[in-house]
Structures are given as C-alpha cells and as structure tokens.
N, C-alpha and C positions, 0 to 999 in steps of 0.2 A: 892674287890674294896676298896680302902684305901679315904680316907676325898679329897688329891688332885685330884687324879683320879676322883671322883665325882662333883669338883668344874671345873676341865675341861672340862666333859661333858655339865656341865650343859651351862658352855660358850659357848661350839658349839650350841648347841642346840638357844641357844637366836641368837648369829651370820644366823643362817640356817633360824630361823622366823622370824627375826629382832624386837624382844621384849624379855621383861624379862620372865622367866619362873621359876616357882618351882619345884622341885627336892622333892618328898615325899613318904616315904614309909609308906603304908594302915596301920600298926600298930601305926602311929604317927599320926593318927586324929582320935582325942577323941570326939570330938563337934560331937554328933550324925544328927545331921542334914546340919551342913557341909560336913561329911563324906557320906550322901546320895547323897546331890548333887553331889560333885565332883566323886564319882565312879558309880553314874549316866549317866554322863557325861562325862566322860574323854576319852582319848585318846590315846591308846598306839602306839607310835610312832619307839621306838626302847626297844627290851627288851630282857635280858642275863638270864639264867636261874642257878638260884642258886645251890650248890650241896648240 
C-alpha cells in the first residue's frame, strides 16, 4: 500500500462515518499511555493482512 492508496482510504472511511479519522499504525504510538488507551479501545473496522 503506497502513501495515496492510504490517503484514499483513509477518505472513504471519514465519507462512510461522516468525521475525520486517523489512519495509525501500533509501531507509531510512542506515548505509552496514549497507546493504552487507544488499542484499548479501538476498532478494527477493515483490515488486509500484511505478507
């Protein structure tokens, strides 16, 4: 998946909820207590599995 690819998803996905969304992958949250909450909480909505 290349940087457009990802910025057009991430446009559907806000169109689909009608708000803005983040697009993150778990190795990019460093703030340990960010990173609890949010994968505490999240939500996998659509997901491709790496090779």
């Amino acid at each position: 998946m290349n940087w457009n690819d990802r910025l057009e998803m991430q446009k559907e996905i806000e169109t689909l909820f009608g708000r803005e969304v983040d697009l993150v992958s778990k190795k990019y949250l460093k703030n340990p207590y960010r990173r609890h909450e949010i994968l505490s909480t999240h939500q996998v909505v659509y997901a491709i599995e790496q090779p």
